[in-house]
C-alpha angles and dihedrals in degrees: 000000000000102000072044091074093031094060085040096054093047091052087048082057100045083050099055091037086053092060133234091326109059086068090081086042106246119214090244096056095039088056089054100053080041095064092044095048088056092044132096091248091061085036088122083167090054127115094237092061101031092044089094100040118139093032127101097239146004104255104262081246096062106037108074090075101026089062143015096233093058082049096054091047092041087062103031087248086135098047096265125120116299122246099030151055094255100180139037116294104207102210113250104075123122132200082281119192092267089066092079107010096043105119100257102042097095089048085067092121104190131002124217128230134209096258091058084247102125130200136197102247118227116252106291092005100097099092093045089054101042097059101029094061102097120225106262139039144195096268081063096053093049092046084051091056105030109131087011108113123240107245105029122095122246110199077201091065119089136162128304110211113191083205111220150315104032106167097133095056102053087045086059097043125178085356092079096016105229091156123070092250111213110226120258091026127113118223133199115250123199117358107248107223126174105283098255092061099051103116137066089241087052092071108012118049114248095224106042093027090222126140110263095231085182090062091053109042099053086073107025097051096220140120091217125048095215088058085080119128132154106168121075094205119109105248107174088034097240092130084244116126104167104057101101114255093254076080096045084049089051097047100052094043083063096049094055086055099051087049085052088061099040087048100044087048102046106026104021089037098228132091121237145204131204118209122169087240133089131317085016106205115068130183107267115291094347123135106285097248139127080258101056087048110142115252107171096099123168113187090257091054104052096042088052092047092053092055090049090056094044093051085044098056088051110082092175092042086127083061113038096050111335092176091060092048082052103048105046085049090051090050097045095049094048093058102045086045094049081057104044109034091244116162114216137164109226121165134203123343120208 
């Protein structure tokens, strides 16, 4: 009942937002509400909004992206203090249509990232960033494994996971440092599109949150999105260059992984699994549980292991900034493959 009102007083307030019309409800209006209700963001069944069901409250931490309430308070937008969730969250609430239309919410004039780097979001962009972001960043990982050399094992370090839904910070790039970035090396920062597709709401639709293919093909003469490829370099060193650079992407992201096993096994001296559940990285073939976690961590391969996870939990990736992905793969691989002896074709790197 509760998600109920809460749905119902999001809609009240797309209706007033819409105008006089939209009394009579409109259908426009009613296709709107429509794409959001079928979207993530409305999911109340969802993981993201049950997780906490049964406690009193969503961690302050938490809340500011797991429900639009904790999103108004985090920003003040709902006259409480600004920069944090100041008063109790009650699990049930969804991404509700006041997260993004409340007045307020387009005055939001810069978003923080993980790493403490801010940027200033582009208009009606301040919501997508805030929460696709992740909640870690390279600068973390390198903190974690500072004075700590390469190659030994610290039974104090553990996993960084940069949680989910990234895509902000990989369209940023090094300018708000979501990928563990290799010294010495150079990183790409924001992905440069063509001016009228510079914002999250330009290629994906605000309400249902999917990709607008139209948008894209006009211009990228493709059937498949991820078909996409505008460089003509080898970049997984497979001699193909006209696979589209989802694939080089792809390529190389298996490639890391399969350095992250040769190197555990051989350097850090325990074999390791991945699994896309938490906590993501299991002793070798044991069963895939929080007790089998892996724990024999050296600084390389921790930091090679996060970028594996960031570049994992960003399906677009290829489109929201592909030479960063690339880069911090190439990076990543060359390193675990230096320690371990590891030999390994890589192609170019941007």
């Amino acid at each position: 009942m509760l998600v109920l009102n809460r749905i119902a007083a999001g809609i009240s307030l797309l209706l007033a937002i819409c105008g006089p019309a939209s009394a009579q409800q409109s259908p426009a209006t009613l296709e709107i509400i429509e794409l959001w209700r079928l979207s993530g963001h409305a999911d109340a069944a969802s993981a993201s909004f049950t997780h906490w069901e049964g406690e009193a409250e969503v961690p302050a931490n938490c809340a500011t992206c797991h429900s639009g309430e904790g999103f108004r308070s985090s920003y003040g937008i709902d006259g409480s203090a600004k920069g944090e969730v100041s008063h109790p969250i009650v699990p049930g609430g969804v991404i509700d249509c006041a997260t993004c239309h409340e007045p307020g919410v387009s005055e939001i004039a810069s978003v923080r990232f993980p790493s403490g780097l801010e940027i200033d979001p582009p208009a009606g962009s301040a919501t997508c960033m805030t929460c696709h972001q992740g909640r870690q960043s390279g600068i973390n990982v390198a903190s974690a494994i500072q004075e700590v050399p390469d190659h030994e094992v610290n039974p104090e370090l553990g996993f960084i996971n940069p949680h989910y839904a990234v895509a902000a910070a990989t369209l940023y790039g090094s300018e708000v440092k979501g990928g563990y970035e290799y010294p010495g090396r150079t990183y790409s920062g924001r992905f440069a599109h063509v001016p009228t597709f510079s914002t999250c709401i330009d290629c994906h639709d605000p309400h249902s949150t999917q990709v607008q293919v139209g948008t894209c093909t006009g211009c990228h003469q493709v059937a498949d999105l991820t078909a996409i490829r505008t460089s003509a370099a080898d970049f997984d060193g497979d001699g193909n260059v006209t696979s589209g650079i989802h694939a080089e992407i792809a390529a190389l992201h298996a490639k890391l992984h399969d350095a992250i096993s040769h190197y555990a096994a051989n350097v850090a001296g325990t074999p390791i699994t991945y699994a896309d559940r938490f906590p993501y990285y299991f002793v070798g073939n044991a069963e895939l549980t929080p007790a089998n976690r892996y724990a024999s961590w050296t600084p390389a391969l921790l930091r090679a292991a996060y970028n594996y996870q960031f570049i994992a939990k960003d399906h677009g990736a290829y489109a929201h900034n592909p030479h960063y992905a690339l880069q911090l793969l190439h990076d990543s691989i060359a390193d675990l493959a230096q320690a371990s002896g590891l030999n390994i074709e890589l192609g170019e790197r941007p």
